[in-house]
N, C-alpha and C positions, 0 to 999 in steps of 0.2 A: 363550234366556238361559242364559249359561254358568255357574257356579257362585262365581264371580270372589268374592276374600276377605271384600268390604266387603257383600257380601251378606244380608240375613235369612236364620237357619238356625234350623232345631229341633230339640231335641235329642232325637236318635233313639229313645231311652224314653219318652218321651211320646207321640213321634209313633206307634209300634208298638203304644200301647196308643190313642189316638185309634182306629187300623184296626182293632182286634180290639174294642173296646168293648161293639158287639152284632153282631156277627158270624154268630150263629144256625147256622144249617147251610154257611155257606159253608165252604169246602175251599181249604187256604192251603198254598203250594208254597214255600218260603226258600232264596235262593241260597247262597254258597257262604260259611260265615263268620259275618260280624257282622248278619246279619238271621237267621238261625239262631239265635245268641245271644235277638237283642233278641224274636224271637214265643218263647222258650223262658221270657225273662223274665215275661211276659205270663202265662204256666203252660202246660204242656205239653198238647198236648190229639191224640187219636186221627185229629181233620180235619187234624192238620201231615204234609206232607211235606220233610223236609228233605233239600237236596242234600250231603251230607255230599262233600267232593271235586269236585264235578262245575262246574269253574267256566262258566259261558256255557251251560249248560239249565236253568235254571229258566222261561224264557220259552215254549218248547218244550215243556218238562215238563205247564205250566199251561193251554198251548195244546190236547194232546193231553185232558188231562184235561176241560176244559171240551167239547170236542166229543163225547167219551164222555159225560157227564153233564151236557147242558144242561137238566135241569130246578135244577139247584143253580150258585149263586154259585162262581167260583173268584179268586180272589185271591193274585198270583205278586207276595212281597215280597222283592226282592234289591236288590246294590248297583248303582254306576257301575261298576267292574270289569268285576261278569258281563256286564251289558246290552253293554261294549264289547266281550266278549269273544263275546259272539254279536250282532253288531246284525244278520245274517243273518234271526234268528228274526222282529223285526220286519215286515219284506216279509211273510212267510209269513201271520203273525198279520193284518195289514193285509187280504193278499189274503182269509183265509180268516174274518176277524170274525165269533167266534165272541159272539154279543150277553153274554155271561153272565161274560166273562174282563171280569179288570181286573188291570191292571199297576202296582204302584208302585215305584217305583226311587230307593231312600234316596241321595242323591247329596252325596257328602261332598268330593266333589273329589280323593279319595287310593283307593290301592290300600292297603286298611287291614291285612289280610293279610299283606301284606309288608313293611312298615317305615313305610306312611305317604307314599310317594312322589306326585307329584299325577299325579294321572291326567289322561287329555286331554280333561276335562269340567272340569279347572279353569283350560284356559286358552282351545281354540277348538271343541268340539264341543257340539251343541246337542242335546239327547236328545228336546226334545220336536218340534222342529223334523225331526229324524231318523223320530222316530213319527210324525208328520202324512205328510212326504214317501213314508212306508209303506203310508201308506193307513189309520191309524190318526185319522180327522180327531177325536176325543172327546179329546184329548193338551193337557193343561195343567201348567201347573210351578205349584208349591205351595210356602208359607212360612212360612204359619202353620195351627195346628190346627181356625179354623172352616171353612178350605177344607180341609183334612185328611176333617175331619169328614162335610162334603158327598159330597166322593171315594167316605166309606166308605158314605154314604146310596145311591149311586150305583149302587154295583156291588151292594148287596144288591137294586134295581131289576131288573138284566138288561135292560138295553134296548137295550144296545149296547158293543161292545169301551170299554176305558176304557184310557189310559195316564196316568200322574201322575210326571212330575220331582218327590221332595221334598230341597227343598233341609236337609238335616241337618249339624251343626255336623262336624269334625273331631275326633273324640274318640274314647274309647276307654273305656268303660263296662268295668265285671267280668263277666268271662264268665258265662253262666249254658247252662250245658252238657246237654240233652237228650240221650238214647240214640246212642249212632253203631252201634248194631249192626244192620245195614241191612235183615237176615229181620225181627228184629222190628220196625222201622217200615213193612216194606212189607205183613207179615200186619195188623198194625194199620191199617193208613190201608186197607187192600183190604176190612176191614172197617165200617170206616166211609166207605167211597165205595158200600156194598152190594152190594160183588163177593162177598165169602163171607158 
C-alpha cells in the first residue's frame, strides 16, 4: 500500500511517542532529519543513536547493532527517504534476521529535508511489500496508534525481525534539536550499549 493522499496518517509526534512509551532498555537508532527531531522530542536519552548526515544507514546502523547486542531490543526509527536511499540494506537485514531488530519507517510520502518534494512512496513504491520480498516476512503498514502500539509490544518480544510502514501526515513539526556533536553521542550511546 503506497502512501496515496486520501489515506489515514498519524501525526508523527504521537506516533514517536506511542514507540518510546516503555521502551525499557531497548537501543533506538534515527535516520537522517525529522525522526532525529521527533525521538529528541520524546526527551533525549544515552540508548539514541542519531544519524546526524548519514542519509540511507540507519537500517544498517540498527542491523549491525542488533547483531552485536542480541540480548537487547533495537529499534531503527527513520523516514521514506532514508529506507529509499538504502533499500539495499533491506536484503541484508532479510537474509541476516536478526530476531531482536525492529524497523519503523515514518512514511510521509515527501522528502521532508528538502522542500517537501513527494517521494516515490507517494505514488508507486510499496515499502512493505519491498520488506517482505527481502525476506522480511513480519512487515506490516500501520495507521493508527493501537497498531503502533502493538509494533512497540512486539519488538520489546524479540522474537523475530520486525518491519512497520507508519503512515505519518505531511507536516512539519518544531524542530526539537539533540546534540550533533558526534564524540559525544558516540562516547554516550558506547556507554549505554556496555561497551565502556
Amino acid at each position: 500500500m503506497t502512501a496515496g493522499t486520501n489515506q489515514k496518517r498519524l501525526d508523527r509526534r504521537a506516533a514517536i511517542r506511542v514507540l518510546l512509551a516503555e521502551r525499557g532498555e531497548t537501543l533506538l537508532v534515527t535516520g537522517l532529519g525529522s525522526t532525529t527531531y521527533d525521538a529528541a522530542s520524546v526527551g533525549d536519552d544515552e540508548g539514541n543513536f542519531y544519524l546526524w548526515g548519514a542519509m540511507g544507514g540507519a537500517a544498517m546502523v540498527g542491523l549491525g547493532l542488533a547483531i552485536a547486542r542480541l540480548d537487547r531490543p533495537v529499534l531503527v526509527v527513520t523516514g521514506d527517504g532514508d529506507t529509499l536511499m538504502g533499500l539495499g540494506a533491506l536484503a541484508t537485514i532479510g537474509v541476516e534476521a536478526p530476531p531482536n531488530l525492529a524497523i519503523a519507517v515514518f512514511d510521509n510520502g515527501r522528502y521532508a529535508e528538502t522542500g517537501m518534494q513527494p517521494s516515490h512512496t507517494d505514488s508507486a513504491v510499496d515499502l512493505v511489500g519491498v520488506a517482505r520480498a527481502c525476506g522480511i516476512a513480519a512487515a506490516i503498514d500501520i495507521a493508527d496508534e493501537a497498531a503502533l502500539a502493538d509494533f512497540a509490544r512486539a519488538a520489546q518480544a524479540k522474537e523475530r525481525t520486525l518491519f512497520a510502514r507508519v503512515a505519518i501526515l505531511a507536516d512539519e513539526p518544531p524542530r526539537v534539536l539533540p546534540s550533533r556533536d558526534g564524540v559525544y553521542l558516540k562516547t554516550r550511546f558506547r556507554r549505554a550499549t556496555g561497551v565502556e
